[in-house]
C-alpha positions, 0 to 999 in steps of 0.5 A: 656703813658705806660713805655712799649710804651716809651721803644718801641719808643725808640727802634725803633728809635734804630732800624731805626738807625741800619738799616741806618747805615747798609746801609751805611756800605753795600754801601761801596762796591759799591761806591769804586766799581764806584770809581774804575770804574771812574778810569778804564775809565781814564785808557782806554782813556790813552791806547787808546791814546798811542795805536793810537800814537803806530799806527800813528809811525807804518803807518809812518814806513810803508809808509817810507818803501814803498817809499824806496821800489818804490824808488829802482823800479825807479833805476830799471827801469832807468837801464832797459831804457838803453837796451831797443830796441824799442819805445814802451819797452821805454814808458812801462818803463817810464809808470812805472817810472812815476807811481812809483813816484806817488805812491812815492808823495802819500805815503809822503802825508800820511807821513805830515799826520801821522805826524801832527796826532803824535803831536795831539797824543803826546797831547792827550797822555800828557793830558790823562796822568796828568788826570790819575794823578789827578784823582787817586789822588782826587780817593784814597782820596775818598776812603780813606774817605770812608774807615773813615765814614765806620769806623765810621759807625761801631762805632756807629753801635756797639753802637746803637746795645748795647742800642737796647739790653740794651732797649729790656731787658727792655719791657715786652716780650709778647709786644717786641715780638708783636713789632719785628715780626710787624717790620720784615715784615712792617718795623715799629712795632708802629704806631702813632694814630692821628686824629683817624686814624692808620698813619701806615695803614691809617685805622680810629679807632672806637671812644672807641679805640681811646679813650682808646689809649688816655687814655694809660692805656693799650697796643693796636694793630691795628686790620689791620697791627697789628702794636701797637698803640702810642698816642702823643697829640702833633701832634693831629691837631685841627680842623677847628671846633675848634674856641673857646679857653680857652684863653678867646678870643671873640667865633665863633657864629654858623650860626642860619641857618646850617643844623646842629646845637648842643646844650647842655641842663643842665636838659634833663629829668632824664640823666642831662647834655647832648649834642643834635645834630640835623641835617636837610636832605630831609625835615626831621630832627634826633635828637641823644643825648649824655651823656656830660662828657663821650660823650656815646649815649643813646637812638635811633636816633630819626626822624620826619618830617620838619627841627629840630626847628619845629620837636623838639620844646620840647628840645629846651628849654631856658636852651638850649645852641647852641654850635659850631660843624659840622660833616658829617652825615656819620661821625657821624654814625661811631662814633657809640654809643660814640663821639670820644674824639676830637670831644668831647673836642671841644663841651666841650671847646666851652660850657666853652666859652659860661658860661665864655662870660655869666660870663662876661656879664652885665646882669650877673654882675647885677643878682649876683650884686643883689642877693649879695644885697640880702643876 
């Protein structure tokens, strides 16, 4: 991997770092923002509380008052009894009497009333009071701990900023510049190739690009989100194909009857060593030749009718190996003029297992057994 391409993966991880401990500073407003707001609805509570124990003691005065008001009416009326002259003034007056008195049992009712309300005030009042308490305690404890990750927050930022600017005096300009303007408007300005595929944009690479951001001999920047490509072959997923080792564990054979079907030949005309693949569809059957080492393509897609043991007998000679592999049609027309360097190195892998296991067989043993005792 080029040193510029190093640098810029470290940068970013600076760059991600700077913004999440941004973040985290900026947050710092709101979250003592809803801890206060958490504490100002304890508060409310309390006042309301108080508010309504306030109002049970202004209703008991209130009531207390009209009974000593009705009370006075009474005395009244007994007095106006005395002079009264006729039978119907003494009923009038008694009505009064009696509707003062109820009035009186009324408004004593609400007295008992407010008075059993002003003990479960008292406690609502006394239990809104110890959660203020607390809660102001446990909220400036949390403020206080915010104010400390906030504190530390700063320090690391200052020092992610200081390697940031320390990284980016060390990158090419041209490629920084690339990379942070990417950055400002994507957010990242690399992008890992993986499987021949930008993991930034999700877009497949053509065989030669991809293979050239393997190589790492030059900086390269996806043609779709411009941000610049990385390559790390640790993340390259093998796949499914890939059932041959170097390890020496016993090869996969390839079904004789798949529609598709890849052999290596040591001695194809004059271009040597060369991979054939050969794939059946719709009564016919193509043939297309790579060039072994570099996997280039040389002639034209070659067709004719029938499946390919019966359309191209004269290639499978006795020199010929099958080989494991199978690609989609389509997949291998976007290959282009040269099979991806993946795809390659699992042909060529499984081409090292077969000369190993024939290396290992007995008639192999005997033959050079043979022409030892020969010479």
């Amino acid at each position: 991997m080029l040193p510029d391409i190093d640098k810029l993966l470290e940068l970013q991880t600076a760059d991600k770092e700077i913004r999440k401990l941004q973040e985290e500073v900026a947050a710092l407003p709101k979250r003592v923002a809803v801890i206060e707001q958490k504490l100002a609805g304890t508060k409310a509570q309390l006042e309301k509380a108080r508010n309504a124990a306030k109002g049970d003691e202004a209703n008991r005065k209130k009531f207390e008052a009209s009974i000593k008001d009705l009370q006075g009416k009474i005395s009244k009326y007994r007095d106006q009894s005395l002079d009264v002259k006729t039978n119907e003034q003494y009923k009038a007056i008694m009505n009064e009497i009696q509707f003062a008195e109820a009035e009186i049992r009324l408004n004593e009712d609400r007295i008992l009333e407010v008075m059993v309300n002003v003990d479960a005030r008292e406690k609502e009042v006394k239990a809104a009071e110890a959660e203020l308490k607390a809660e102001t305690a446990e909220i400036e404890k949390e403020k206080e701990d915010a104010r400390k990750v906030t504190a530390e927050d700063q320090k690391k930022l200052a020092e992610w900023n200081a390697k940031r600017d320390a990284l980016r005096h060390e990158i090419a300009e041209d490629i920084l510049r690339q990379y942070e303007r990417v950055a400002k408007f994507r957010g990242t300005g690399l992008a890992e190739v993986r499987e021949q595929k930008c993991m930034g944009c999700q877009v497949m690479l053509r065989p030669q690009t991809y293979n050239e951001v393997r190589n790492g001999e030059k900086v390269m920047v996806c043609e779709s989100c411009s941000r610049i490509y990385y390559f790390n072959p640790a993340n390259e997923v093998k796949p499914e194909q890939e059932v041959v080792t170097v390890t020496g564990r016993k090869r996969a054979r390839p079904k004789a009857d798949a529609p598709q079907a890849w052999f290596y030949r040591p001695d194809f005309a004059e271009e040597g060593e060369v991979l054939l693949a050969f794939i059946n569809n719709g009564g016919n059957s193509t043939r297309r030749i790579y060039e072994l080492h570099t996997g280039r393509q040389f002639g034209e897609v070659l067709q004719r009718e029938g499946n390919y043991r019966q359309a191209f007998p004269e290639d499978l000679t006795e020199t010929a190996l099958r080989l494991n592999g199978h690609w989609a049609e389509a997949e291998i027309d976007e290959w282009g003029s040269e099979i991806p360097s993946n795809v390659l190195d699992l042909l060529q892998k499984d081409l090292l297992a077969i000369r190993r296991e024939h290396r290992a067989s007995p008639k192999h043993s005997a033959a050079a057994a043979e022409q030892s005792a020969a010479q």
